[in-house]
DONUMAR-429519 format. One record per residue (C-alpha): x, y, z. Coordinates in steps of 0.001 Angstrom, whole numbers, plus 524288, in hexadecimal, padded with zeros to 5 digits. Layout:
<pts>
XYZ
...
</pts>
This chain:
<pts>
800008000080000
80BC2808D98032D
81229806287F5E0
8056480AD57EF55
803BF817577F565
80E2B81E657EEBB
807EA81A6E7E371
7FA9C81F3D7E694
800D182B017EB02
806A682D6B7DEB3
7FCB582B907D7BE
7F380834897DCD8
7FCCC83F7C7DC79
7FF2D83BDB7CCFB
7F10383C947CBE2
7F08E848D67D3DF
7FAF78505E7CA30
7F46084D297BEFC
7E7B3850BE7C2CE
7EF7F85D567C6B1
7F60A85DF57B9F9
7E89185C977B3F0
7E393867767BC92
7EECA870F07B8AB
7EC5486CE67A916
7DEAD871E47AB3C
7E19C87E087B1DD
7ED7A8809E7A51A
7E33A87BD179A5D
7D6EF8865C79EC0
7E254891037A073
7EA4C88F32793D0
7DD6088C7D78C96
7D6A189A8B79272
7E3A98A1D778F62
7E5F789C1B781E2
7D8E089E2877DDA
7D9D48ACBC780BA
7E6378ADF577B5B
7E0A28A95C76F1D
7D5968B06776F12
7E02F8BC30770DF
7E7EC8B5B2764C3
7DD8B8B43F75B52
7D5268C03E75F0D
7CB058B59F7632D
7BCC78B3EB76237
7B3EE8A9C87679E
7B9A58A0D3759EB
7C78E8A30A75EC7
7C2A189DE076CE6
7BC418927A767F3
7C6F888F9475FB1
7D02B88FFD76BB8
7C9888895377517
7C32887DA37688C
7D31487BB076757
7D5B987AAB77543
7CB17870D877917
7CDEC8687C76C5D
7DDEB867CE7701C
7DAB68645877C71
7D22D8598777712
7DD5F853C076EBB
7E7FC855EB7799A
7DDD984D48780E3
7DC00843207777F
7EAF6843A8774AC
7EB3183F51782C2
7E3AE831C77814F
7EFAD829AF78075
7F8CD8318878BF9
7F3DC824BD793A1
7FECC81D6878C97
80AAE825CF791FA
8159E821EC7985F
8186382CFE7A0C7
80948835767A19C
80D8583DFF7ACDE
8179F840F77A40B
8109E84624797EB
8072C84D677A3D7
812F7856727A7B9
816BF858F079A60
80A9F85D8379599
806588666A7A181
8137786D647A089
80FFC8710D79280
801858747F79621
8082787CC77A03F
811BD882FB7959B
809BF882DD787F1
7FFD288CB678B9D
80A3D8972278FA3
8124E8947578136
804F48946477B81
801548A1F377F98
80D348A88477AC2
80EC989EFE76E30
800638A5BF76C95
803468B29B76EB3
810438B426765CE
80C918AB8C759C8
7FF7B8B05F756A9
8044A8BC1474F48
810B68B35574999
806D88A95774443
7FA448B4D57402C
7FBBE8C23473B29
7FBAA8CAAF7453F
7EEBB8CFAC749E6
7E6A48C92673F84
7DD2A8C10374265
7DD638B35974284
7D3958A99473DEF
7CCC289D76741CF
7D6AB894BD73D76
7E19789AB474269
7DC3E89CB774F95
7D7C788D1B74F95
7E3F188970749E9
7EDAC891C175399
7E3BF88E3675EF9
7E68387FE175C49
7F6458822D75CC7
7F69F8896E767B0
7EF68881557707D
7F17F873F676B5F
7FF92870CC771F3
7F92C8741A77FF8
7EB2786DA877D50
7F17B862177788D
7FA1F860187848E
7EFF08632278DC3
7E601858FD78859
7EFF58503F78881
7F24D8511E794F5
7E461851C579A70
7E1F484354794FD
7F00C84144799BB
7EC098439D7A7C2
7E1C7838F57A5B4
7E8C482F337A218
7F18F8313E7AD7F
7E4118312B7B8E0
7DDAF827AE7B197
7E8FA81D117B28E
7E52E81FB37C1B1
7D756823547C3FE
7D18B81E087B5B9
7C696825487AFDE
7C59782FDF7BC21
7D2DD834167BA8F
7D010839767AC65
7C47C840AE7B3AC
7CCB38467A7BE3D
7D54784AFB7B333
7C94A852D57AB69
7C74B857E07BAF3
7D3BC85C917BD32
7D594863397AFE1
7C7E686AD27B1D2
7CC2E86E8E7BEBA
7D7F8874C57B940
7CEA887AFE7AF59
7C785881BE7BA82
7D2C5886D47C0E4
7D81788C127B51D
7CD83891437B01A
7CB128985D7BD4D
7D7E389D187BF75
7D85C8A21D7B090
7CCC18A8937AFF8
7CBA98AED57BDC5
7D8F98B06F7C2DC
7E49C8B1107B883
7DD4F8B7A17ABC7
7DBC28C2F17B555
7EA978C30B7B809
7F2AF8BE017AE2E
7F55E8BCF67A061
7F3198AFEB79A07
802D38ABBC79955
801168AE4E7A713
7F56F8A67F7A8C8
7FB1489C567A3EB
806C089C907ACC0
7FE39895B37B680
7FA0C88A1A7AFC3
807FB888167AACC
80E19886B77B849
8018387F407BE6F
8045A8737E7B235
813AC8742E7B3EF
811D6873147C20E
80A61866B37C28C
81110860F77B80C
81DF88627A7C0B3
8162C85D7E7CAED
812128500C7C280
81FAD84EC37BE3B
826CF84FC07CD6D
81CDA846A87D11F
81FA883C5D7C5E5
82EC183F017C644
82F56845AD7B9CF
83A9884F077C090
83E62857757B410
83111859257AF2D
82CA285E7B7BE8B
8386A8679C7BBDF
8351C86B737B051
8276386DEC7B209
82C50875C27BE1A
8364D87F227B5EC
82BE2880B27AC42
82277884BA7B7AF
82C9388CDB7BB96
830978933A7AEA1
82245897407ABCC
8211989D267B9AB
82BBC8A50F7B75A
827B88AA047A9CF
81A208AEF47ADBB
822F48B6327B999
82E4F8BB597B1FF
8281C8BD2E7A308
819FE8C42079ED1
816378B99679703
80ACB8C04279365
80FC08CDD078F99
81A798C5947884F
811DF8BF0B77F2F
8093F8C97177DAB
812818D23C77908
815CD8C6EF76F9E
808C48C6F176C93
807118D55A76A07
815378D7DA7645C
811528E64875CA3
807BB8EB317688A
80C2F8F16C77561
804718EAB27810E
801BE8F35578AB4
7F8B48EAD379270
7F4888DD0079160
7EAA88D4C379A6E
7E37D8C94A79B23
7D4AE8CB237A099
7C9D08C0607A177
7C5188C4FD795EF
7D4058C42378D5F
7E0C78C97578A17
7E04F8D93B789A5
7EA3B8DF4B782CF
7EC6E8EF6B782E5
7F8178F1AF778E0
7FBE98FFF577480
8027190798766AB
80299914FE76502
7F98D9165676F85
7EF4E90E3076C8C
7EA28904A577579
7E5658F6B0770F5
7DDFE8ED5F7797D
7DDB18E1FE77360
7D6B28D53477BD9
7DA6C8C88877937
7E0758CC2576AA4
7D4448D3707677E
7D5E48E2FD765FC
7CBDF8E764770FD
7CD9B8F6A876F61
7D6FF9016876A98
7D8B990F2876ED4
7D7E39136675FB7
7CC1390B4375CD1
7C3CC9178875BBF
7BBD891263751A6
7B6DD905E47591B
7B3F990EF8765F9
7AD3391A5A75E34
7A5D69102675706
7A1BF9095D761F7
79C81915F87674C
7969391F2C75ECE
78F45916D5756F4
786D2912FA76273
786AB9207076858
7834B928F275DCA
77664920DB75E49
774A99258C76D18
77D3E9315076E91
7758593673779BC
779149292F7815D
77B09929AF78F1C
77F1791CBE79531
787B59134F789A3
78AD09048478C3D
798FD900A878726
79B198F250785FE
7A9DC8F0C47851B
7B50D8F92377D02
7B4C7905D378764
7C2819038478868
7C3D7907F577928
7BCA0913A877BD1
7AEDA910C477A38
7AB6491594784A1
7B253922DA785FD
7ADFB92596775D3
79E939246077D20
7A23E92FF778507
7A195938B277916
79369936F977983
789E793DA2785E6
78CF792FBC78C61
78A8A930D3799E5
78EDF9230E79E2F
795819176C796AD
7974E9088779C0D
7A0E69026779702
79F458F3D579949
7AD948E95079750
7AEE08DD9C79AE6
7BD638DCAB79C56
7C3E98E3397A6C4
7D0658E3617A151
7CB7B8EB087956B
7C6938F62A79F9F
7D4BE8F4517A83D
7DC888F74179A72
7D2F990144795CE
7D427908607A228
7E214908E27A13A
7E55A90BF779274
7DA389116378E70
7D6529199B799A8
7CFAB9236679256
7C3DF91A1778CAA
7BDD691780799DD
7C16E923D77A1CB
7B571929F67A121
7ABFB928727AE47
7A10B928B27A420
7A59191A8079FFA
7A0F090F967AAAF
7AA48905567A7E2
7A3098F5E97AB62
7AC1F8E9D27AC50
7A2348DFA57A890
79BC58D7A779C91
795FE8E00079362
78B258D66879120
7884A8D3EE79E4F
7872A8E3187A2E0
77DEA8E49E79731
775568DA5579CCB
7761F8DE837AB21
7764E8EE1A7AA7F
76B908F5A27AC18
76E35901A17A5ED
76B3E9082379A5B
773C490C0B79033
770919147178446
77A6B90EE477C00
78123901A177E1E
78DD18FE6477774
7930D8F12477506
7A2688F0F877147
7A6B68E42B7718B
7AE178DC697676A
7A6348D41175F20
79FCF8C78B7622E
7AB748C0AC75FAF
7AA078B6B676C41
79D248B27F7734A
7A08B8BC3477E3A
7A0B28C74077722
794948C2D676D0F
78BD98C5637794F
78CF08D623775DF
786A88D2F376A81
77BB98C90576D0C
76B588CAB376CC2
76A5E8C90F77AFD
7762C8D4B877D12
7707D8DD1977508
762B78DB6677BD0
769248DE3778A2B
771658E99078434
762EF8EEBA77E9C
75E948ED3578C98
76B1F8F730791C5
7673E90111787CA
75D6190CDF78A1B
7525C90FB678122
758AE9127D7715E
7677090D1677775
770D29090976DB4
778F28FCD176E1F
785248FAA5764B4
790AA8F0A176347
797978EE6E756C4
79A688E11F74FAB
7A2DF8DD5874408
7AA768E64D73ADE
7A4EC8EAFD72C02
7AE638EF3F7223D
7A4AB8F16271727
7A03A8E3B0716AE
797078D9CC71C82
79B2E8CB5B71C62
791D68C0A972167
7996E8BF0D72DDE
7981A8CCC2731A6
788FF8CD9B72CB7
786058C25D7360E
78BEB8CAD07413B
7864D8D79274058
778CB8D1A773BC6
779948C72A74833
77C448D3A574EEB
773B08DD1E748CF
766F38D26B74A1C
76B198D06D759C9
76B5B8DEEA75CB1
75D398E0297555A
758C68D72475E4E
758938E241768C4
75A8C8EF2C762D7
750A38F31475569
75B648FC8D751B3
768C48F7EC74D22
7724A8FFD474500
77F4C8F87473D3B
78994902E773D8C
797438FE017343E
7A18C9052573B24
7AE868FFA873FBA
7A5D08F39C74334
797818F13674287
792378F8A274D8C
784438F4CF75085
77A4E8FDAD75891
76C658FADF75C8D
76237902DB764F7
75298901F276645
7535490FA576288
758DF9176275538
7669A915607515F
76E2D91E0E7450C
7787D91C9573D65
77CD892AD173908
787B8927A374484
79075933997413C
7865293E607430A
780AA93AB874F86
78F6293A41754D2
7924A947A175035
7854594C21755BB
78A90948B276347
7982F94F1D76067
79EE1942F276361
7ADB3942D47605C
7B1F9937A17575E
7BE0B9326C751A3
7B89492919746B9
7AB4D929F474888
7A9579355B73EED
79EE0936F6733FB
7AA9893296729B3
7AC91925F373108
79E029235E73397
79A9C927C472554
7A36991D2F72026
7A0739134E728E0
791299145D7299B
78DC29151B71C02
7810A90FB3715E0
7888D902B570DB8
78F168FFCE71BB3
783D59029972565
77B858FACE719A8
7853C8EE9D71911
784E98EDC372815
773418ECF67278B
7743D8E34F71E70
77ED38DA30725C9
7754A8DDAE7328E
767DF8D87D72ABC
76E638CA98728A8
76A448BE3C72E19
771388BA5373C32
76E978B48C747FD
76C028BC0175483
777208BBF775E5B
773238B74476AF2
779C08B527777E5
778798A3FE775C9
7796B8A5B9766CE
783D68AE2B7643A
784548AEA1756D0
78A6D8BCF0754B8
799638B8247590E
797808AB9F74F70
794118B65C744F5
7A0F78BDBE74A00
7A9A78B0E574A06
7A3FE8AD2A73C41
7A78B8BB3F739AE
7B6CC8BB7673E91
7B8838AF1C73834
7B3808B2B272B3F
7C1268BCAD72AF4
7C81C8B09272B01
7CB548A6E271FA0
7C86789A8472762
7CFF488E41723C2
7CBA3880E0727D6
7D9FE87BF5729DF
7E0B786DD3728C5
7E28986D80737E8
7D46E872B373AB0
7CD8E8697C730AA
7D6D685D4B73894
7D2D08620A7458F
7C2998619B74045
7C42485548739F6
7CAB184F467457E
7C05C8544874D50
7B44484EC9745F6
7BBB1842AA74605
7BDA98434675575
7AF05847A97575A
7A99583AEA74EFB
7B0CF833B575635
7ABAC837C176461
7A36D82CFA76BCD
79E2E82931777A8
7A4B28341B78544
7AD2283A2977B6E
7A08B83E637748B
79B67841AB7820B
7A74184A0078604
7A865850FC77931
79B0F855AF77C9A
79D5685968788DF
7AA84860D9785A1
7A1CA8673477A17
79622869A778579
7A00486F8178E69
7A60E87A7B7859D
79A0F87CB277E71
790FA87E9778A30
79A2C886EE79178
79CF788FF2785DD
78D748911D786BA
78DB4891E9793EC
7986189E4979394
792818A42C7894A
784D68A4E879222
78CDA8A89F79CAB
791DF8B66B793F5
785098B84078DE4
77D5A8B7AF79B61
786928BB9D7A534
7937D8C3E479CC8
79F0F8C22679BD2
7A2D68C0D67A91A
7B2598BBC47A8BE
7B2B48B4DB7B449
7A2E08AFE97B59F
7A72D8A9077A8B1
7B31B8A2D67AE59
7AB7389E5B7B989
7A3AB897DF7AEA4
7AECD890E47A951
7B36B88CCB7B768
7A5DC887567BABD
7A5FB87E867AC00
7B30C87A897B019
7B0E18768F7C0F5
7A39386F2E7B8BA
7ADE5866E87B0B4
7B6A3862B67BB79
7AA07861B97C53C
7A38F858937BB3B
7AF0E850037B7F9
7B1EA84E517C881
7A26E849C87C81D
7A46083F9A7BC97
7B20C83AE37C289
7ADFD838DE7CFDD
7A28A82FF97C97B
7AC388270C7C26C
7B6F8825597CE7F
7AA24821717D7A5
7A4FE817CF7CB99
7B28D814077C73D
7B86D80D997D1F2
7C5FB80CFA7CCA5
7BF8B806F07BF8E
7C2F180B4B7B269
7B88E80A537AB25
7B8FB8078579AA4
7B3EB810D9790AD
7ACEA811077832C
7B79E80A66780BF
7B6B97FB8677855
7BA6A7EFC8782CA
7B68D7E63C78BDC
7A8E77E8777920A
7AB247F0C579EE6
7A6427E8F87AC14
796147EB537AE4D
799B27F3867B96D
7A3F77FB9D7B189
79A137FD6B7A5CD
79034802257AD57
7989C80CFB7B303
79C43810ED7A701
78E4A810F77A1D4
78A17817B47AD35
794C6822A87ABC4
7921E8232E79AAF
78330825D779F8F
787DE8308C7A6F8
790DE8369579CC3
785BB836007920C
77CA983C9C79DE7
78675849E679EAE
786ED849C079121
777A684B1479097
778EC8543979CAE
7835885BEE794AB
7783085D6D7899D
76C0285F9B793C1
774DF86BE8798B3
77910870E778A68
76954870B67868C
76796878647949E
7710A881717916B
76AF888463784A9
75DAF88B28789F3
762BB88D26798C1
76D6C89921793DF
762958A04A78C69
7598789DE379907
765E48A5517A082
766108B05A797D2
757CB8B53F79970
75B228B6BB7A7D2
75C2F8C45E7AC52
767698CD1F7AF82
7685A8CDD87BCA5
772D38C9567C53D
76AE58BD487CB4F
767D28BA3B7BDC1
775D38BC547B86B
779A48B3507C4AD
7705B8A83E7C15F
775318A7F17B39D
784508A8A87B751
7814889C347C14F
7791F895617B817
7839A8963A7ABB1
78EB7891EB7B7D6
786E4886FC7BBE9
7829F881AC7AD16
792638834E7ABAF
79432879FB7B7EF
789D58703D7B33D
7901386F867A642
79C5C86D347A868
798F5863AF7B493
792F985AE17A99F
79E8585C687A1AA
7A7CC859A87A9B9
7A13584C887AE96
7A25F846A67A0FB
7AFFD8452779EE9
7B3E683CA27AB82
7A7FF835B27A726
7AB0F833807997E
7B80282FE279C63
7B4F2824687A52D
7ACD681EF679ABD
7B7898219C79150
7C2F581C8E79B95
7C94C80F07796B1
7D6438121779F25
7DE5081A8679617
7DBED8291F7931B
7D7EC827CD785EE
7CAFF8288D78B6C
7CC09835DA792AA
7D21D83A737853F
7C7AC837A877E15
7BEE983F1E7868B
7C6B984B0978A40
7C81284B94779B9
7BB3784D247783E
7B8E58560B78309
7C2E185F1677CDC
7BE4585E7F76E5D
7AEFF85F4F77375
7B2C186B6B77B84
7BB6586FA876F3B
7AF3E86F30765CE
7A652875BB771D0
7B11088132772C7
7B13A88475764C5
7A403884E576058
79C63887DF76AE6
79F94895D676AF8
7A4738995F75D54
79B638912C75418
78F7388A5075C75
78A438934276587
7896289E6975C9F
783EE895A57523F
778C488E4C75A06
777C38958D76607
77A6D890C877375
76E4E88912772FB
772328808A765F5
7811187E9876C5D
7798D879A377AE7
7713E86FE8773EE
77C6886BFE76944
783408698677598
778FF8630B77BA1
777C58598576F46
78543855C076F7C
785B1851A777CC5
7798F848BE77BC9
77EAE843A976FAB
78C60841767780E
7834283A2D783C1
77C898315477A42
788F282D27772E7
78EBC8291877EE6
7835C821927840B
780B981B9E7785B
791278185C77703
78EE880FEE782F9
783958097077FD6
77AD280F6578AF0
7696581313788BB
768DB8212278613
</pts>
C-alpha cells in the first residue's frame, strides 16, 4: 500500500497541472482571440463582414487543431508535446500582434482598402499557427485525463478550458482594456502559460525545458517593463503620422495623430474626425437647422468632438446635448480639441445614444444623428423603424430629425439605391415629410411639419457665418438632375429596417463589397469543398454537437443584439452577458460530468462505434445517456422557437427603469439557460462517443468548432439581416431537432 501511494500522489498532481494548464489555455485563447479580433478590425478598417470573417476563421482553426489532435493518444512523451505547445500559445499572440501591425502596409497599399478576400485570406495566416496549436492541445489534454479518469476526464478538460474562458474574459473586459494596451494585455496570458508549463516540466523532470520556460517567462516580463511595446509597434504601424496620443477604451484603439496642426482621431483604423473636416461638421449642421433656425433645445448624437456642436451655437441655440458613448473620445476631445466643447451651452452625456433617446423625457426641436454608417449591427440601431419612432417621440411639435447615409458622386448604383430607399421607406414610417439632400453624403431629414430645400437663403437670412456652406457650394451640389437622381433611388423597392431584421447594414455590406473585385480563390474554393465534404459526413453526437456549437453562437449573437437594441450599448452590461453564456457552459458540463462519474463506476463505456455487443447493463447506460443527449438537443430547439416571439414580447415593454431591469435579467437569465444546455452536451456526447482513445473527444470538439464557425459567420453578416431574428431562431430550432432525431434514430431507440 506504501509503494502505491507515491504513485497515486503523482498522479493526482499530473492531473492537477494539466487541468491547470488547461485552465491557463482558456484564459490565453478568450484574451488573444478579443485582442486579435480588434486589432483586425483596426487593420482592415472592419465592419461586421471583417468580424465574422475573424472570428468564422478562428472557430474553424480551432476545429482542425482539434481534430489534428485525435491521434496525440499515440505519443511517446504527451506531457512533452503539452509544454511545447503552451509556451508557443504563450509567445504567438505577442509576435502575432506586431507581425500584424508592421506587414499590413508591406503586403497592401497603404491606406487602401482591402477586400473580402484579402481580409479572409490574411485572417486565416495570422491566426492559423496559434489556433492550430491550441486545438491541438485541447484534445491533447484529453488524451492525457482520459488514460486516468476515461470519458470524465475529457469533460473536466471542456470544464477547465471554459473556466479559463471566464476569467479571461472578465479580466479583459473589466480590468485590463481599461489599463493597458493590447501587447500589454497580452503580457499576462504569456507568463500565466510559461509558468505552468515550467511547472509540468519540474514536475516530470524535464529540467531544461522548466528553465527555459522560466527565462522565457522572464524575458517577456522584462520587455513589457523595460520596452513600450505598444508605442513601438504603433509607430511601426503609423510610420508617416506623429502620435500624439494613443489608447485603448472598451469600445477600441483611439488614435489622435497631428501634421501641420491638424488633429486626426482615428478609432480602430477608421478616421473618426479631423479638425479641417469643415465640410462634414457644417453639413451635419446647417442642413437640419436652416429647417428650424429658431430652435431652442438640439439633440447631438455623437461627432461634438469635430465641432458639431460648437458650429450649432451660430444659431439662437439656447442649449445643446451632446450624447457619446465612448469616454475616451470626450477625455481626448477635451484635451486637443478644447475649443469644440467649451461652451456651458453644450451639456456633454457619457451614455448610449440609443438608449438616452429611449429613456429621456425631453423635447428637442431638432435631433441630430452623426454616427458612421450602419456598417455593424451596433451602429444599424441609429437608423432602424423602431429608432426613428422613439426619436419622433423626443421631438416637439414640426421637430426635425437628420442623419446622413452613403456617399453620391453623380450616380446611383443598386447597392446604394437599396440603402437610401431601405432608409428613406423606414423614416416614412414615422415622419410624412422626408427630404434627400446630395451633399458630401446623402443627408436625410424628416419632420411632421414643412421642410425646404432652398438651404442657402434661409442660412443667409439668419446671418450665419460659413466656410463652405455658401450659395456656390449649395448651388452646385443641390441641383434639380442630383436632388432628382436621389427621389428616384428613394422610390425603389426595399425592405424596412427593423431592430430583429436589420436589413439596412446587409444593404451597406452588399454595398462595400460591391467596390471590390471579389475572387473565389483556389484556397477558398478547397476550404468549401472540404467543408461540404466534412458536413455530409456528420452523424449521430457529432451531428448533435455541430448543432449545439451552431445554437450557441447563433443564439447569443441574437441574444446581444436584443441586449443593444433594448437596453444600449452598455460596455460592461454586455460583458456581463458574455460572462453569464460562459459560467452556463462550464455550469452545464460540471452537471453532465458529475452524472457519468456517479453512473460510470470506473466503467468505460463503448461508443457508436462497430464491435462486440456492450454488457445489458452497459447498453442501457448508454441508451439512457443518448436519450438524454437527443432531449437537450430538442430543449436547445424548444428555447430557439421561445426566443423567436419572447424578444419582440421584451421590446413592447416600457421605458422605465423596473422595466429596463426586467428585460436586462430576463436576456441574463435566457443567456444562463442557454448555455447551461450547451454545455451539458459535450461531456454527454463524448461518453457515448468514448471507446478509450481521444479520437472520440476529437471528433466532437471538431464539430463544436466548425458548428460554432458556421454560427459566427452568418448569423450576423448574411442570416439575420436576411430572415430576421425570427427565421435564424426557428432555422436554429430545425437543426437541432433534426440533430436529436439523427442521433436517436443512429442508435436504434422509438422516437
Amino acid at each position: 500500500m506504501s509503494d502505491r501511494k507515491p504513485i497515486l500522489l503523482a498522479v493526482v498532481t499530473q492531473r492537477r497541472l494539466v487541468l491547470w494548464a488547461v485552465g491557463a489555455l482558456g484564459v490565453s485563447c478568450v484574451m488573444t482571440q478579443l485582442a486579435l479580433m480588434r486589432e483586425l478590425l483596426a487593420a482592415f478598417s472592419g465592419n461586421e463582414l471583417v468580424l465574422g470573417l475573424v472570428l468564422g476563421n478562428w472557430l474553424l482553426l480551432m476545429g482542425i487543431g482539434a481534430w489534428l489532435g485525435r491521434t496525440s493518444d499515440k505519443l511517446q512523451n504527451p506531457l512533452t508535446v503539452l509544454v511545447v505547445a503552451q509556451m508557443l500559445v504563450a509567445l504567438l499572440p505577442l509576435l502575432q500582434v506586431f507581425l500584424l501591425r508592421t506587414l499590413r502596409n508591406v503586403v497592401f497599399v497603404r491606406g487602401a482598402a482591402v477586400g473580402v478576400s484579402q481580409t479572409f485570406l490574411s485572417a486565416l495566416l495570422l491566426l492559423l499557427p496559434y489556433c492550430l496549436i491550441a486545438g491541438y492541445a485541447l484534445t491533447l489534454a484529453c488524451s492525457l485525463l482520459a488514460r486516468q479518469e476515461g470519458a470524465s476526464g475529457i469533460g473536466q478538460v471542456y470544464i477547465a478550458d471554459s473556466l479559463g474562458s471566464i476569467v479571461g474574459g472578465v479580466l479583459f473586459s473589466f480590468v485590463l482594456v481599461r489599463f493597458l494596451d493590447h501587447a500589454g494585455i497580452l503580457v499576462y496570458p504569456a507568463v500565466l502559460n510559461l509558468l505552468f508549463a515550467g511547472a509540468i516540466s519540474s514536475r516530470t523532470g524535464h529540467k531544461l525545458l522548466s528553465t527555459i520556460a522560466g527565462a522565457l517567462a522572464a524575458a517577456v516580463i522584462a520587455a513589457a517593463v523595460l520596452v513600450d511595446l505598444d508605442g513601438l509597434s504603433t509607430a511601426w504601424q503609423y510610420p508617416r503620422q506623429h502620435i500624439v496620443a494613443r489608447a485603448n477604451s472598451p469600445y477600441g484603439k483611439l488614435l489622435v495623430t497631428e501634421s501641420d496642426g491638424q488633429f486626426d482621431f482615428i478609432q480602430n483604423g477608421v478616421p473618426l474626425t479631423s479638425t479641417r473636416d469643415d465640410q462634414h461638421v457644417e453639413e451635419a449642421v446647417h442642413y437640419p437647422m436652416a429647417q428650424r433656425p429658431e430652435a431652442r433645445k438640439v439633440l447631438l448624437v455623437g461627432g461634438g468632438i469635430s465641432g458639431t456642436a460648437k458650429e450649432l451655437l451660430k444659431y439662437h441655440v439656447r442649449r445643446v446635448d451632446y450624447v457619446e458613448l465612448d469616454p475616451t473620445i470626450l477625455e481626448f476631445g477635451r484635451k486637443y480639441l478644447p475649443e469644440s466643447l467649451a461652451d456651458n451651452r453644450i451639456k456633454i452625456i457619457n451614455t448610449d445614444g440609443r438608449l438616452f433617446v429611449r429613456q429621456t423625457g425631453e423635447k428637442y426641436d431638432v435631433v441630430i444623428v452623426d454616427v458612421p454608417e450602419p456598417s455593424t449591427a451596433q451602429l444599424n440601431r441609429f437608423f432602424t423603424v423602431e429608432f426613428l419612432a422613439e426619436v419622433k417621440r423626443a421631438l416637439s411639435s414640426g421637430g426635425v430629425v437628420s442623419f446622413s447615409l452613403g456617399h453620391y458622386e453623380n450616380y446611383v448604383s443598386l447597392e446604394l439605391a437599396r440603402m437610401l430607399a431601405s432608409a428613406g421607406r423606414s423614416l416614412q414610417q414615422s415622419f410624412p415629410n422626408v427630404l434627400v439632400i446630395p451633399g458630401g453624403r446623402v443627408f436625410f431629414l424628416a419632420s411632421d411639419g414643412p421642410l425646404f430645400d432652398d438651404i442657402a437663403s434661409r442660412i443667409e437670412q439668419q446671418g450665419v457665418k460659413t466656410k463652405m456652406m455658401n450659395r456656390h457650394y449649395l448651388g452646385a451640389m443641390l441641383t434639380a438632375d442630383r436632388m432628382m437622381d436621389l427621389q428616384h433611388a428613394i422610390a425603389q423597392p426595399a425592405a424596412l429596417n427593423k431592430d430583429f431584421n436589420p436589413v439596412l447594414y446587409f444593404y451597406h455590406l452588399r454595398h462595400w463589397m460591391s467596390q471590390f473585385n471579389i475572387g473565389f480563390g483556389v484556397l477558398q474554393g478547397l476550404l468549401l469543398v472540404l467543408l461540404c465534404l466534412y458536413l455530409l459526413r456528420l452523424r449521430g453526437t457529432a451531428l448533435v454537437l455541430f448543432a449545439s456549437g451552431f445554437a450557441a453562437t447563433t443564439l447569443e449573437i441574437v441574444l446581444l443584439l436584443a441586449f443593444q437594441v433594448l437596453c444600449g450599448s452598455v460596455y460592461h452590461q454586455l460583458g456581463i452577458i458574455v460572462t453569464v453564456f460562459m459560467t452556463g457552459l462550464a455550469l452545464g458540463a460540471g452537471m453532465a460530468n458529475r452524472r457519468i462519474k456517479s453512473r460510470s463506476n470506473g466503467v468505460i463505456e463503448c461508443g457508436d462505434k462497430p464491435g462486440p455487443a456492450p454488457a445489458p447493463s452497459l447498453h442501457h447506460s448508454a441508451t439512457s445517456t443518448a436519450k438524454l443527449l437527443a432531449l437537450l438537443a430538442f430543449a436547445i430547439a424548444g428555447f430557439a422557437i421561445l426566443l423567436a416571439y419572447l424578444l419582440p414580447l421584451l421590446n413592447r415593454l416600457g421605458d422605465t427603469a423596473a422595466s429596463l431591469l426586467f428585460i436586462k435579467t430576463a436576456i441574463a437569465l435566457l443567456t444562463l439557460i442557454l448555455a447551461v444546455l450547451v454545455g451539458m452536451q459535450f461531456p454527454l456526447a463524448n461518453r457515448l462517443e468514448f471507446d478509450g482513445t481521444v479520437a472520440g473527444a476529437s471528433r466532437l470538439y471538431t464539430a463544436d468548432f466548425v458548428g460554432a464557425f458556421l454560427g459566427a459567420l452568418l448569423a450576423s453578416t448574411l442570416l439575420i439581416p436576411l430572415i430576421g431574428v425570427t427565421g435564424v431562431c426557428l432555422m436554429t430550432a430545425a437543426l437541432n431537432l433534426a440533430g436529436g432525431v439523427n442521433a436517436l434514430l443512429r442508435r436504434k431507440i422509438a422516437i
